[in-house]
Every structure is written in C-alpha cells, then in structure tokens.
KEKERO-344687 format. One record per residue (C-alpha): x, y, z. Coordinates in steps of 0.05 Angstrom, whole numbers. Example, Ala and Ser with C-alpha at 12.3 -4.5 7.8 and 13.67 -1.06 7.14 Angstrom:
# residues 2
+--------+--------+--------+
!     px !     py !     pz !
+--------+--------+--------+
!    246 !    -90 !    156 !
!    273 !    -21 !    143 !
+--------+--------+--------+
END
This chain:
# residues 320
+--------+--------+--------+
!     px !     py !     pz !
+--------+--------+--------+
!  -1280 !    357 !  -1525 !
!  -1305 !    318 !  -1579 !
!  -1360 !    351 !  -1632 !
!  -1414 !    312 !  -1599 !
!  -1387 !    335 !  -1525 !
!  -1405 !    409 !  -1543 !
!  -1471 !    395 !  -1591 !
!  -1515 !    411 !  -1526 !
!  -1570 !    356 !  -1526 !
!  -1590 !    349 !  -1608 !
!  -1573 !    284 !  -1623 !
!  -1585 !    249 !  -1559 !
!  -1628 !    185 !  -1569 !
!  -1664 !    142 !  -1524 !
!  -1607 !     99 !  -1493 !
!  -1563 !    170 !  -1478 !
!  -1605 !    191 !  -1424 !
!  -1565 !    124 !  -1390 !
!  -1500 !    149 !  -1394 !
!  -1478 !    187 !  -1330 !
!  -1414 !    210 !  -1357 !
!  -1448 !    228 !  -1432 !
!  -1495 !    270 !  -1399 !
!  -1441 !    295 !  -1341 !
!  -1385 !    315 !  -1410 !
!  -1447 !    349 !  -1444 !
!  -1465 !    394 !  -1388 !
!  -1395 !    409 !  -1372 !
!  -1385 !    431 !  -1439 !
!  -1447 !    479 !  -1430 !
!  -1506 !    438 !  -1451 !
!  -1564 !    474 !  -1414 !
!  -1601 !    429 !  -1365 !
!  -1661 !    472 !  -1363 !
!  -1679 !    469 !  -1442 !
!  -1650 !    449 !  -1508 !
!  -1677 !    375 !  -1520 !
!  -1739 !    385 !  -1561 !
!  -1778 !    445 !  -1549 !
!  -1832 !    400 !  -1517 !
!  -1782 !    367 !  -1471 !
!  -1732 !    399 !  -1423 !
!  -1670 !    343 !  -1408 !
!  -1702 !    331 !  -1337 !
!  -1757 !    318 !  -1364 !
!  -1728 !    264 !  -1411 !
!  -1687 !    224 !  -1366 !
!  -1744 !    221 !  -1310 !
!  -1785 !    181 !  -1381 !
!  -1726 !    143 !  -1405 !
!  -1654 !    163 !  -1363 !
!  -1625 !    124 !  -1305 !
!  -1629 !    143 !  -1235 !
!  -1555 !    172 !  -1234 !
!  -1577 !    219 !  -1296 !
!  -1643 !    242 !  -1263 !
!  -1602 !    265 !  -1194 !
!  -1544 !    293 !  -1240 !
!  -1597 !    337 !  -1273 !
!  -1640 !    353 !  -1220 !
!  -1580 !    380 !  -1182 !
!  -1566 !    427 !  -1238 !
!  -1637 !    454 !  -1256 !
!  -1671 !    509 !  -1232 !
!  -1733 !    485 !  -1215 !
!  -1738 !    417 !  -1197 !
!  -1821 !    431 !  -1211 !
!  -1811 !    460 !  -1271 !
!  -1871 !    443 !  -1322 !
!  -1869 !    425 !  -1395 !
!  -1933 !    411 !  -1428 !
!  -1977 !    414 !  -1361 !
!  -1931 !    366 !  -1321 !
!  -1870 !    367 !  -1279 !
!  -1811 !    316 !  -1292 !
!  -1828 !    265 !  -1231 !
!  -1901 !    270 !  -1263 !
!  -1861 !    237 !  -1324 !
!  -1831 !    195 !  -1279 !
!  -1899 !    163 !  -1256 !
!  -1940 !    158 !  -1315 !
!  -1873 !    116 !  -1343 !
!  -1879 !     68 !  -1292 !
!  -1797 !     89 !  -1274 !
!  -1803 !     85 !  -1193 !
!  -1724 !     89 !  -1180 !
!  -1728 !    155 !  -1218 !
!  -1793 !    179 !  -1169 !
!  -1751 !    166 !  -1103 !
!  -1690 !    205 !  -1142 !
!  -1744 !    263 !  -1158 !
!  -1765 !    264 !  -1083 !
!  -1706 !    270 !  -1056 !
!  -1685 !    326 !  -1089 !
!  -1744 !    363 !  -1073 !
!  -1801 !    340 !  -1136 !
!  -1876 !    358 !  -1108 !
!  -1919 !    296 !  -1107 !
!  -1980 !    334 !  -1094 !
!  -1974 !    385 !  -1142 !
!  -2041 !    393 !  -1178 !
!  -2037 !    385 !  -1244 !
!  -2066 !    345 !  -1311 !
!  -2132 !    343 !  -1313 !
!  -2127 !    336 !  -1225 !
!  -2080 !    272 !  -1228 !
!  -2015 !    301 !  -1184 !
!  -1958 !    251 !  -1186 !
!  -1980 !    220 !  -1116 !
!  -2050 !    210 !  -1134 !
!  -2031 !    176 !  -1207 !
!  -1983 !    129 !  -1175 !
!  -2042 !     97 !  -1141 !
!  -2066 !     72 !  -1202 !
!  -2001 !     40 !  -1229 !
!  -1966 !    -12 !  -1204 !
!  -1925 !     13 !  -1150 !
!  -1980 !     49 !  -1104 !
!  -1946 !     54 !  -1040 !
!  -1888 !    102 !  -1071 !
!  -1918 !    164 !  -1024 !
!  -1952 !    125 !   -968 !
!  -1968 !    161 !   -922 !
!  -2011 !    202 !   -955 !
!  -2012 !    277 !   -918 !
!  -2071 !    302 !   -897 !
!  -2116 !    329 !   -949 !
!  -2095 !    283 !  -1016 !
!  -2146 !    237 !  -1037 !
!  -2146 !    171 !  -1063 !
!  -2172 !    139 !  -1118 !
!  -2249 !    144 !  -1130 !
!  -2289 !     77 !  -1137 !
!  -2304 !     91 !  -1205 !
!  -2225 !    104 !  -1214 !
!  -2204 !     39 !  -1172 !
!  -2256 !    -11 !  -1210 !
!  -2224 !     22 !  -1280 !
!  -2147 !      7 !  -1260 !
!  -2180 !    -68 !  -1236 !
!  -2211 !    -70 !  -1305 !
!  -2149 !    -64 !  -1344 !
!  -2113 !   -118 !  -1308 !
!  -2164 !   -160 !  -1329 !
!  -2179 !   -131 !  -1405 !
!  -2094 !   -137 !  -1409 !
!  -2094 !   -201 !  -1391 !
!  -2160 !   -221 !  -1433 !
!  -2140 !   -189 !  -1502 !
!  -2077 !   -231 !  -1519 !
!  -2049 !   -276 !  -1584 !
!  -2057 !   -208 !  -1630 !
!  -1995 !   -235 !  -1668 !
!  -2002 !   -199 !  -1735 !
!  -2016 !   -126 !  -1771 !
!  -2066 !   -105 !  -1819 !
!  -2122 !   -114 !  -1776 !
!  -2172 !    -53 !  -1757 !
!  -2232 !    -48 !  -1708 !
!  -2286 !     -7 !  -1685 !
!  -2307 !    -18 !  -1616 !
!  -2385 !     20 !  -1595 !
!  -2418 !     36 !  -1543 !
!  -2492 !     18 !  -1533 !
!  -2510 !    -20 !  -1590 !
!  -2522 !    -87 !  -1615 !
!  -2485 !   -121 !  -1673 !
!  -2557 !   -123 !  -1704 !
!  -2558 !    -50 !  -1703 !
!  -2495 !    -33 !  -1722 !
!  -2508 !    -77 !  -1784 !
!  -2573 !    -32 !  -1792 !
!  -2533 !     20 !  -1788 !
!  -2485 !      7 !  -1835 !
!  -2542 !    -25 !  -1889 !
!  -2497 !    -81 !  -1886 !
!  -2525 !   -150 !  -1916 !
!  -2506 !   -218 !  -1887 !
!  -2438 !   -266 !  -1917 !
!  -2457 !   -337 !  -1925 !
!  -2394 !   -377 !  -1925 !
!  -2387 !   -397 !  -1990 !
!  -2385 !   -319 !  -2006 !
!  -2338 !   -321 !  -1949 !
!  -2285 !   -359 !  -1977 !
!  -2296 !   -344 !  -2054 !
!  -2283 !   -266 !  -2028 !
!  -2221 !   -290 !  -1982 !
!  -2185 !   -327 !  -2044 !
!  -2159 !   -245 !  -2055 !
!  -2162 !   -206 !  -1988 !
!  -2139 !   -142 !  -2034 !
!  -2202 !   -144 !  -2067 !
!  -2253 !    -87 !  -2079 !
!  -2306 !   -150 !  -2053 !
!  -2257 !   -173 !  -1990 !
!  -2260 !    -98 !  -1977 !
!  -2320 !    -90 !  -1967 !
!  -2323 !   -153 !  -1919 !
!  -2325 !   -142 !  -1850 !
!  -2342 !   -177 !  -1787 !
!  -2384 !   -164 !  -1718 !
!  -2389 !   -189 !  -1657 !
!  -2440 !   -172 !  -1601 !
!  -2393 !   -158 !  -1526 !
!  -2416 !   -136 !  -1454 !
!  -2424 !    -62 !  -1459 !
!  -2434 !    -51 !  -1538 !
!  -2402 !    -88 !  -1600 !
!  -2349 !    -92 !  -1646 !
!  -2342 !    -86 !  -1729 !
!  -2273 !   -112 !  -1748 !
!  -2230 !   -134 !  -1806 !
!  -2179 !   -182 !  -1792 !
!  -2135 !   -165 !  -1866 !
!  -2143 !    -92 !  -1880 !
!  -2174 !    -23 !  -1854 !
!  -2240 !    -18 !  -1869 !
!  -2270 !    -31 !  -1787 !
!  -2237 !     41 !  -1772 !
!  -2256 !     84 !  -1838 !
!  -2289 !    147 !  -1827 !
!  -2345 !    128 !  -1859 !
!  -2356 !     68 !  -1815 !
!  -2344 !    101 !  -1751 !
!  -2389 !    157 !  -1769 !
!  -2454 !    126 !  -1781 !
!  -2426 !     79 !  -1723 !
!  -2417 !    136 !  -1668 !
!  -2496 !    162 !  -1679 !
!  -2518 !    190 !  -1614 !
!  -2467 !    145 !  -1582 !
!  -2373 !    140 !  -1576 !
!  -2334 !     94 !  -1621 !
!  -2266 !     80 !  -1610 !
!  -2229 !     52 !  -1677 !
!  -2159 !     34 !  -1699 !
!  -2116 !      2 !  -1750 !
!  -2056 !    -37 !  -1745 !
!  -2017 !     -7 !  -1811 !
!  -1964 !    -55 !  -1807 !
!  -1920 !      8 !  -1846 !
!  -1923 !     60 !  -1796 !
!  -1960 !     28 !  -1727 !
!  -2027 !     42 !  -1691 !
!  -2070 !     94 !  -1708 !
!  -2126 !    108 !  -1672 !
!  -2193 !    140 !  -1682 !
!  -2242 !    164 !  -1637 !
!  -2324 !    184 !  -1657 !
!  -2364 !    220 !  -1620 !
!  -2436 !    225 !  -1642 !
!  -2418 !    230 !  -1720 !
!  -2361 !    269 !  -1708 !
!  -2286 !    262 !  -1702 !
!  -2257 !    280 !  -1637 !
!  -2192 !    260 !  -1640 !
!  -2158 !    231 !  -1705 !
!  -2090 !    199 !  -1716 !
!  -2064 !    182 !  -1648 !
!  -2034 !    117 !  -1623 !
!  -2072 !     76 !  -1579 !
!  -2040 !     57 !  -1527 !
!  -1986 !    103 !  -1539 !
!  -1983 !    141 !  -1477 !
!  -1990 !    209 !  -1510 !
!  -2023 !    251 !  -1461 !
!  -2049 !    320 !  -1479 !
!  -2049 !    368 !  -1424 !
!  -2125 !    389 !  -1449 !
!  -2137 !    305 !  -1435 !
!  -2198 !    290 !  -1388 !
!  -2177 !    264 !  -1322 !
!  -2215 !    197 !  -1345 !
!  -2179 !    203 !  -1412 !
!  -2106 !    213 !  -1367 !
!  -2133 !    154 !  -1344 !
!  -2144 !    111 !  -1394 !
!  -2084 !    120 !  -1428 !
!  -2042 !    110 !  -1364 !
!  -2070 !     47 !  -1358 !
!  -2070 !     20 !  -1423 !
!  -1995 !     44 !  -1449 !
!  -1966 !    -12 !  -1495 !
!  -2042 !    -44 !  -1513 !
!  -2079 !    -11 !  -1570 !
!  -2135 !    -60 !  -1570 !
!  -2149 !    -55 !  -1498 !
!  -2155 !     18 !  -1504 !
!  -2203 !     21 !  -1561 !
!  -2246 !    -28 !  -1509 !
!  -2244 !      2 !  -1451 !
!  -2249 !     73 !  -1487 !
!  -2321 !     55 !  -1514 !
!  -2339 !     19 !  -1446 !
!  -2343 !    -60 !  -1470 !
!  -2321 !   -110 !  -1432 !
!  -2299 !   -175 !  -1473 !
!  -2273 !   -234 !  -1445 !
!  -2226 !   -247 !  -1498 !
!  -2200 !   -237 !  -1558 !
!  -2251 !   -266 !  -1611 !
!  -2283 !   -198 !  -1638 !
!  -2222 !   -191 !  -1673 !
!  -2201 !   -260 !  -1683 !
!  -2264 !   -292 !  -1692 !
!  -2324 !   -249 !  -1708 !
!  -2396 !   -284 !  -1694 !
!  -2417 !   -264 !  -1760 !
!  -2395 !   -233 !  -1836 !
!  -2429 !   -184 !  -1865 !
!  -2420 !   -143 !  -1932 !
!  -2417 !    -69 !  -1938 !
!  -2453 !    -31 !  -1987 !
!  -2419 !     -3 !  -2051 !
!  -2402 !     79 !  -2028 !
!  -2348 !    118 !  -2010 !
!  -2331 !    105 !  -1937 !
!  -2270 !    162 !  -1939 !
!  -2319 !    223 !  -1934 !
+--------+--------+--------+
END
C-alpha cells in the first residue's frame, strides 16, 4: 500500500469520494467507514453530498448504521438536500429511513417534495404529510425569484433587502439626503472614495425595499442594517470578490446570524423548519435568498442593478 492507501480519510477532497477503488484500497487498508473525515462528517455522510452511487453502496454496506446522524441528519438526508437522487435510491436500498423525523420536522421524504425530484418516495405511507400551502407557494416562489434575479455578472456589490417598509422610510431611517446626478457622477469619477462610500442606492419592491451599492459594502454594514431592521427583519450581504458571500441577517436592531453564505446550503441543525427551507431552495443564489429571506418579491434584477433613486449617507461610523 501506498502512504495515501493507509492515511484513513485526511486528505480526501471533493472529487475522491468518486473513486470506487480509492475509497475500496482505503477501507481495506483500515480506514474506518463510520468516522474519521472531519469530525462534523462521517465518510457516508460525505459521499451521499458529493460521492458516486458505487461509493455510497460501498460505504453503506460497511457502516454500522445506515441512519446514523451527524449534525441532526442522517446521510440520505444529505443526499436530498444535495439534490443527488441516484445516491437516495442507493440509500434506500440499503435500508436509509425516509421518514425519519428530523431537522427542524423536514425527514428526507418530506424535503424531497420540495426539490426537484418529488416523486423519489411516492407512495407516500400512511401518516407522512405533504407539503403545507404556505410551504408549496414558497418552493413555487423560488422558481420564479431564480429565474427573475439573473445578469449578476460581477463582485463588490452589497445589499440590504427589508421587510415592511418603503424606500422613503428607509431613507428616514437612515437620515439619508437625496444624490442629484451631477453629484452622482462627480462622486463615481473614484468609487474608493470616502464620498462614493457613502453613496448608496434604493429601490421600493413588492413586500418591502432594498438599499444597495453596486461598487463596495456599505448596503450590508452593521450600521445600516441596524437602524434598517427597527421593529422589522433585514436580510444583507456582500459580494467580497476576495473571499465570497457573506451574509447578514437583522432582526429588530439586532444581529441574528452574522457571517454566513447565502445561498450556501449551510444548514444548522438549530435552523427553523422555514429557515431549512429557505436555504434548500435557494443553494447556489445569494441574492435570491436575501429576497425571499425578508419576504420581497421583485420581478427582476434592478434593485441591484439599477436603483430608482441615490441617496447620500450621513458622515458616522456605520461599523458599531
């Protein structure tokens, strides 16, 4: 055996969990296929997210328990929420639960409803409910938002999408005074400037509004999202075209969850079952999440793109 043949499952990257005979020459050299990949994810686990169908069955004939949860899920729950349907039937067959209750009351059968495969466990045995209406209009409202929010072709941008309030009040709010454009394009001749800054845009949308900078982060700064959120949810992000997405969500004044990735797909197991939801839906589009997070309902893009009107921030400290 080779040095990476008996290094268990350390240096395994995405495309391993592909590689039947990798995976067979690891376990026959004693990799364990109950534990060892992260301590957040057992190999099962792994390969039901990212693996092939031969590497799910090689490891699902080797584990313990086929059921066994990590984080609040099992691995065919992973299986599901990653939109991976030959690894489901794999899962099945050798013995996975779809109706195991778990995260936030989304059991694999019941979340597969909402993806794009929904007849994976038809027929449904007695006693497993469907989807709710609320939860059926939601997954017919991201197909639409998806398809709306398109031609974001560039970083640096950040947002702040609100829940019921005007973009008159959310300039209140934020004591902001109107851009004319002449101050509109002197500012723009240096984006990087303590004036462009301070720039930012907002747009009235069904369901709330949005404050947005199309060059830098100002849209998703505490202090904007802060005095935003008042007696109401805000749902920010910024593009950082250095390290990806991250996200920010207000609640009332307050943080409530910091430094995620929209549209990331990572699930907590304290999530809401509306949250589980949400990000099910909306894996691979940040803005869409931010949206439908704070309720609004745009039918496109221009919020972001095209604000209906400039304003200029006051002159404080908007990282306190």
């Amino acid at each position: 055996m080779t040095a990476k043949e008996t290094a268990g499952w350390s240096d395994f990257g995405w495309s391993s969990w592909q590689d039947l005979a990798l995976v067979r020459a690891r376990l026959d050299a004693g990799a364990d296929p109950n534990d060892g990949v992260y301590s957040f994810e057992p190999p099962l686990h792994a390969a039901a997210h990212r693996g092939s169908p031969e590497v799910v069955a090689e490891l699902a004939g080797r584990v313990d328990d086929v059921d066994a949860e990590c984080e609040g899920r099992t691995a065919l729950w992973e299986a599901v929420f990653n939109d991976r349907p030959e690894n489901v039937r794999v899962l099945v067959a050798a013995g996975a639960d779809p109706w195991r209750p778990m995260m936030g009351g989304w059991s694999p059968g019941r979340l597969s409803l909402a993806g794009p495969t929904p007849g994976l466990f038809f027929p449904f045995p007695p006693g497993h409910v469907g989807l709710s209406e609320a939860e059926a209009a939601a997954v017919a409202e991201a197909e639409r938002l998806t398809g709306a929010l398109t031609g974001f072709g560039w970083d640096g941008y950040s947002l702040a999408c609100v829940r019921g309030i005007t973009a008159s009040e959310a300039a209140r709010r934020l004591a902001a005074e109107p851009a004319d454009e002449e101050d509109l394009e002197e500012i723009m001749e240096d984006p990087e400037d303590d004036e462009a800054m301070r720039l930012i845009g907002l747009s009235d949308v069904p369901g709330g509004c949005v404050v947005s900078q199309q060059w830098a982060y100002m849209a998703s700064t505490p202090g904007v999202m802060k005095t935003l959120s008042a007696g109401t949810v805000a749902y920010g992000m910024y593009a950082n075209p250095k390290s990806g997405n991250q996200g920010y969500v207000y609640r009332d004044g307050k943080v409530v969850a910091g430094d995620t990735h929209p549209g990331g797909g990572d699930v907590s197991s304290g999530d809401s079952a509306e949250e589980i939801l949400l990000k099910y839906l909306y894996q691979g589009h940040a803005e869409a999440y931010c949206f439908a997070g704070a309720g609004l309902r745009p039918a496109d893009g221009h919020a972001i793109s095209h604000p209906d009107t400039y304003l200029r921030l006051p002159e404080r400290d908007y990282w306190s």
